[in-house]
DOGU-430159 format. One record per residue (C-alpha): residue in one letter; x, y, z. Coordinates in Angstrom, 1 decimal. Example, Ala and Ser with C-alpha at 12.3 -4.5 7.8 and 13.67 -1.06 7.14 Angstrom:
2
   res       xx       yy       zz
     A     12.3     -4.5      7.8
     S     13.7     -1.1      7.1
***
This chain:
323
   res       xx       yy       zz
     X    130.5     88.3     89.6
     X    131.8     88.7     93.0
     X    128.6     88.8     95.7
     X    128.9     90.9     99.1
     X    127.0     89.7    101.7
     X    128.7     91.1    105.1
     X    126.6     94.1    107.1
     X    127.6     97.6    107.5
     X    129.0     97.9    111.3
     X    127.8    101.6    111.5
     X    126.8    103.0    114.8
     X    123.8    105.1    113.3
     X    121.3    102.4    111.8
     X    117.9    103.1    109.5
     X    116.0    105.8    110.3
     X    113.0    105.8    108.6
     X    110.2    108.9    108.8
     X    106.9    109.8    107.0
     X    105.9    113.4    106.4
     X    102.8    114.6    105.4
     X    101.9    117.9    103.2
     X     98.9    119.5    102.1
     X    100.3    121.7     99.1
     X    103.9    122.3     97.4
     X    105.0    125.1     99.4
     X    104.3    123.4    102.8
     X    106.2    120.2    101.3
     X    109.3    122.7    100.6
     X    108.7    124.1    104.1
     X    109.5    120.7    105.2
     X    112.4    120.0    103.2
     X    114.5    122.7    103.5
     X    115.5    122.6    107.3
     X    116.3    119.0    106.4
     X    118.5    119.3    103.8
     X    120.4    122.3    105.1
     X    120.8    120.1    108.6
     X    122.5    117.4    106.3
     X    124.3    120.1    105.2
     X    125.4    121.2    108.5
     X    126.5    117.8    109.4
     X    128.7    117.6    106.5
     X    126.7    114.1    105.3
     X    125.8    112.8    101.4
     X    122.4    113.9    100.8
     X    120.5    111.5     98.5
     X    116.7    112.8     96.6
     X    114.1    110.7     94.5
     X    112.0    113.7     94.3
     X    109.7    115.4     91.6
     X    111.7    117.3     89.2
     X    109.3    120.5     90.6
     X    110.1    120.0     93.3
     X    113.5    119.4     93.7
     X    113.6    122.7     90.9
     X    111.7    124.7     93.5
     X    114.1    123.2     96.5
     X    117.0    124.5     95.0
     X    115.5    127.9     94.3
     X    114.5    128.4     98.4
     X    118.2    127.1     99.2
     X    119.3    130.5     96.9
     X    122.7    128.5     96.9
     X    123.0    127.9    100.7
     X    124.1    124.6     99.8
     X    126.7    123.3     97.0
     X    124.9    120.1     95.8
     X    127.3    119.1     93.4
     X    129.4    118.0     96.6
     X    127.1    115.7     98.0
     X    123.9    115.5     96.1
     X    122.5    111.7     94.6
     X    119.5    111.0     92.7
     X    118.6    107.6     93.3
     X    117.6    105.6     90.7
     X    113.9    106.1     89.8
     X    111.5    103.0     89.0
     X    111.6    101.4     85.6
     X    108.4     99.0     85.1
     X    110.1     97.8     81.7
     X    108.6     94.8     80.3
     X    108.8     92.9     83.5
     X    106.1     95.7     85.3
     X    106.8     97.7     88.3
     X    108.5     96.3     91.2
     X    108.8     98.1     94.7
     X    110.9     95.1     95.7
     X    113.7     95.7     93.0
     X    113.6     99.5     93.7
     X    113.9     98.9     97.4
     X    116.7     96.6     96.5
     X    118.7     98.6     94.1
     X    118.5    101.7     96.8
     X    119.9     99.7     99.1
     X    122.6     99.1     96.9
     X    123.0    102.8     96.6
     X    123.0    103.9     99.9
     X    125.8    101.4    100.5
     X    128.3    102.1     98.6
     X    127.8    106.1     99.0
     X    127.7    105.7    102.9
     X    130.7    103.4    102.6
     X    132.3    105.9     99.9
     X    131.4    109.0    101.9
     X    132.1    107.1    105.4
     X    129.4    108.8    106.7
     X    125.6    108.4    107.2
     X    123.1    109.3    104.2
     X    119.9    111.4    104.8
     X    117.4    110.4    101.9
     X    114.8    112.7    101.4
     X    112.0    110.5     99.2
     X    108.6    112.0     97.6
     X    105.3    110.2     96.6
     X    104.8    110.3     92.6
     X    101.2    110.3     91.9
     X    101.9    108.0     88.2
     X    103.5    105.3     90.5
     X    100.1    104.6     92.4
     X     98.7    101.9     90.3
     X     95.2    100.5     90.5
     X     95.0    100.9     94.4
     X     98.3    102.8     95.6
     X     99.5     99.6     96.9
     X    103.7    100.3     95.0
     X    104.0    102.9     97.9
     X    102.7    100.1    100.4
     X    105.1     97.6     99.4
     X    108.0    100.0     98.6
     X    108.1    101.3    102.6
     X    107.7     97.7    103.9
     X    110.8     96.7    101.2
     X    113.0     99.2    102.0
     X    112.4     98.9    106.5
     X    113.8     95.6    105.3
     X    116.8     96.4    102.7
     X    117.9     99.2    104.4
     X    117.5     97.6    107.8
     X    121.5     97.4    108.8
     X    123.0    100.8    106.7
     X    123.4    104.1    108.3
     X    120.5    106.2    106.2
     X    117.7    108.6    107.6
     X    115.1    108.6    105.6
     X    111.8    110.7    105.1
     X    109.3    109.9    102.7
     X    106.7    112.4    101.5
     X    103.3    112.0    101.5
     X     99.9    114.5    100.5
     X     97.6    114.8    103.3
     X     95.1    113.9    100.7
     X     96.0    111.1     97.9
     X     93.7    110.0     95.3
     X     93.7    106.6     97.2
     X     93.6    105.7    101.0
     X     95.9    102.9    101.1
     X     98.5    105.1    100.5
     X     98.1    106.9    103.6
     X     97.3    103.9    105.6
     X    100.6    101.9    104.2
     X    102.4    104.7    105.3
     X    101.4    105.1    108.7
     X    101.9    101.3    109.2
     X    105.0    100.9    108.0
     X    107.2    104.0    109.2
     X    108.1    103.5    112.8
     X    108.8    108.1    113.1
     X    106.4    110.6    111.4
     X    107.8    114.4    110.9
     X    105.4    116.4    112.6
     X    106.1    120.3    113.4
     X    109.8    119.5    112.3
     X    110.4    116.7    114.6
     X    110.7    113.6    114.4
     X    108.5    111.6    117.1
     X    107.8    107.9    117.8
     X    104.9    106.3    115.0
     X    102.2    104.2    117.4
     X    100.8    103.1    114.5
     X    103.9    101.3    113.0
     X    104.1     97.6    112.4
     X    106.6     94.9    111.0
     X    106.9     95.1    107.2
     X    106.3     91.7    106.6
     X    103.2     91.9    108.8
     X    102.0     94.8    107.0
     X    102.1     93.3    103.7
     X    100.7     89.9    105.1
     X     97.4     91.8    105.4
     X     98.3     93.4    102.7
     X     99.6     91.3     99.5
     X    101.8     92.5     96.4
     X     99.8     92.9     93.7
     X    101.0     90.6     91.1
     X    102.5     92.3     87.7
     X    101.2     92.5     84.7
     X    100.4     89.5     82.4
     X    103.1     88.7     79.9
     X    101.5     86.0     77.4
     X    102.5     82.7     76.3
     X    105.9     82.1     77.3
     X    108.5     81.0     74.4
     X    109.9     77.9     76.6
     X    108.1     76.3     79.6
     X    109.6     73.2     81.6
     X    108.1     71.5     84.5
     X    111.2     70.4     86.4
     X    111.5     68.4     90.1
     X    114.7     68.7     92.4
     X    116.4     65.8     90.1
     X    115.8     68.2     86.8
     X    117.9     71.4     87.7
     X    120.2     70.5     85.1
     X    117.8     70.7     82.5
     X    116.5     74.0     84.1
     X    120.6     75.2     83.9
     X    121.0     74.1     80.5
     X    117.4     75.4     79.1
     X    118.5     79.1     80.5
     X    121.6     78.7     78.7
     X    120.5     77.6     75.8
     X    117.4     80.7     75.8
     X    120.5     83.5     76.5
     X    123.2     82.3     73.6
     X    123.4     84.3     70.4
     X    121.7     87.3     72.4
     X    124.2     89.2     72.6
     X    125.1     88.2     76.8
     X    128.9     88.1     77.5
     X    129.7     84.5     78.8
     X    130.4     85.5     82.7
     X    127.2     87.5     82.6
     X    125.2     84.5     80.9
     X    126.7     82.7     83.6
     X    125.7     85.0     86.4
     X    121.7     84.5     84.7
     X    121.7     80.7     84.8
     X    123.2     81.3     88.7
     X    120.0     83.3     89.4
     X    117.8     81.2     88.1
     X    119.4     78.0     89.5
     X    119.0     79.5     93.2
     X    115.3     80.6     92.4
     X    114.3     77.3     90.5
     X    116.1     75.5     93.7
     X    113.8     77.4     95.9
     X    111.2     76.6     94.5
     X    111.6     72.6     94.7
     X    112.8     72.7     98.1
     X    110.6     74.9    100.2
     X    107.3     75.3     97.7
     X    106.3     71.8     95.5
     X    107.9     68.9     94.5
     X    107.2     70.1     91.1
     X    107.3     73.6     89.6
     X    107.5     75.5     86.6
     X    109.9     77.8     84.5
     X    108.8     79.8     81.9
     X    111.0     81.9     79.4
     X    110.4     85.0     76.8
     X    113.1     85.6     74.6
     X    113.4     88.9     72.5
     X    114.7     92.7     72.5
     X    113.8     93.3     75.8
     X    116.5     91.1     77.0
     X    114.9     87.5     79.2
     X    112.5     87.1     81.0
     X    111.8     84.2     83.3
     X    109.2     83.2     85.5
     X    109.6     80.5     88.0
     X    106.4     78.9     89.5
     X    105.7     76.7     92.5
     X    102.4     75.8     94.4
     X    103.8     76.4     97.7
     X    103.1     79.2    100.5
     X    105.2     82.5    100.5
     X    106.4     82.6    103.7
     X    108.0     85.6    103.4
     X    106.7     88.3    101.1
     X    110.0     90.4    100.8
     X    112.7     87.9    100.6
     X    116.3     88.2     99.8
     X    115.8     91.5    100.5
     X    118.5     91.8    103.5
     X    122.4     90.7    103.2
     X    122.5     87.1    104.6
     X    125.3     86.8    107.6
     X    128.8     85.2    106.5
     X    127.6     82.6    109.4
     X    124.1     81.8    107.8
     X    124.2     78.7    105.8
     X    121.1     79.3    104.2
     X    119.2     81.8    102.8
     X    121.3     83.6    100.2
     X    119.2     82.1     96.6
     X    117.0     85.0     96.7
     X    119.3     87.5     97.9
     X    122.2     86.6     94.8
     X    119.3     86.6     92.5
     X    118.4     89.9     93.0
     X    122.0     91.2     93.0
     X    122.3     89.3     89.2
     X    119.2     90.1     87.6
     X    118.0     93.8     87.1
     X    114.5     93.0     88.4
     X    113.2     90.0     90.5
     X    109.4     90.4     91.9
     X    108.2     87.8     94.5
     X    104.4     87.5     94.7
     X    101.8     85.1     95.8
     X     98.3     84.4     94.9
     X     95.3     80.9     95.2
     X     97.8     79.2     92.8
     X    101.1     79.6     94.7
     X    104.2     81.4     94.9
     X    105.8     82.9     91.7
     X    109.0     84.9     90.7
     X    109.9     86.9     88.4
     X    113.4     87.9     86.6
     X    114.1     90.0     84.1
     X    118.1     90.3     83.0
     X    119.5     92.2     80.1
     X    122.8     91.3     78.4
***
């Protein structure tokens, strides 16, 4: 599988706003101008909004606008067996917005709304998904606004916000956030929650630097007669190979892979008792000049969800890939 890893040379760069609403109709209020100045500017317009809502949007545009030119639904979060991941949505929109702005050679507007069944325990998904996607989106031309009720059923949700959009929509403008800081700082005070438990594993191996071979070959072996094609079991054992490498370079001298095997495709788990440095890694397109760096980042193009966390024990990964 061929990896790209250049930058988009665009002159407009990530814009990235928070709107707040107290009730439906002062949400579509907010919308419409927006989309119908998309319009106007002849751009791809891109939604991960409520079906509602986007039902009620297109009843107030009363056919002012022809969708079917230039709307996109992004791709809306999948827990799956590996659990919810803001990191992996982040990363997949990126990969979105991409290839439409590059299709469409013009910028994207992305108009993005809160989902009450996404919160979690705490409301911390919405935290991490802002702070992931100031970083994946960081070099494509996309304006953003995400959508937020004045009142949510949990006040981190409205503090993540505030921290991590750097404009807020207020009276239809967009103005300058004071309250903004960097992702990774944000989510420094404010750590991913880790996913859910997933049992006993089917195959664990504690490998060092000089056992990466064994980590290569135990993948391998885990993936045949499951139905992978060979250049997409190859891809998997590349993933895990970066990640496992990772983990023996820049956490411990020793870590630990774990493997479940079965109809939801595999699931792998890669354990070290270092420090996360970085809470949102491999979430940005390396430079062509960067000699290092890339592991994470062609991990999570491979796998269909990787999920970097860190708790008292360490740092741990986590990759699911279907054949």
């Amino acid at each position: 599988m061929r990896i790209e890893t250049t930058r988009s040379a665009n002159a407009v760069r990530l814009e990235h706003a928070a709107g707040f609403h107290d009730s439906s109709t002062d949400l579509l209020d907010q919308l419409v101008p927006l989309v119908l100045q998309t319009a106007e500017r002849g751009e791809p317009l891109a939604i991960a909004l409520q079906p509602a809502t986007e039902e009620a949007l297109a009843d107030r545009l009363d056919g002012r606008v022809a969708p079917e030119d230039r709307l996109v639904r992004l791709r809306q979060p999948d827990g799956g067996p590996a659990g919810l991941s803001a990191q992996t949505l982040a990363a997949r929109w990126a990969l979105e917005l991409r290839a439409l702005s590059v299709a469409k050679g013009r910028p994207v507007t992305v108009l993005n709304e809160h989902a009450a069944a996404l919160d979690g325990a705490d409301g911390r998904f919405w935290t991490e998904l802002d702070a992931a996607l100031n970083v994946a989106l960081a070099d494509l031309p996309v304006r953003i606004t995400c959508f937020y009720p004045e009142l949510p059923l949990h006040l981190e949700i409205l503090d993540g916000a505030r921290r991590n959009h750097p404009l807020l929509l207020t009276d239809g403008e967009l103005r300058h956030n004071p309250g903004h800081h960097d992702p990774r700082a944000v989510l420094a005070a404010r750590p991913a929650a880790r996913p859910p438990l997933l049992g006993p594993p089917d195959v664990r191996l504690s490998f060092s630097a000089w056992q990466l071979h064994e980590v290569r070959g135990t993948v391998e072996q885990a993936l045949s007669g499951r139905g992978y094609e060979r250049e997409r079991m190859e891809d998997i054992v590349l993933a895990v190979n970066e990640l496992a490498t990772n983990a023996v370079e820049h956490g411990t001298p020793e870590a630990q892979l774990s493997l479940w095997t079965g109809g939801h495709g595999l699931l792998c788990e890669i354990d070290d008792g270092g420090t996360l440095r970085d809470p949102l890694p491999g979430l940005h397109a390396p430079h062509p000049a960067e000699p290092r760096g890339r592991g994470v980042w062609i991990a999570r193009q491979l796998c269909d969800s990787l999920h970097v966390w860190a708790d008292g024990r360490g740092t741990h990964v986590r990759v699911h890939a279907i054949p």
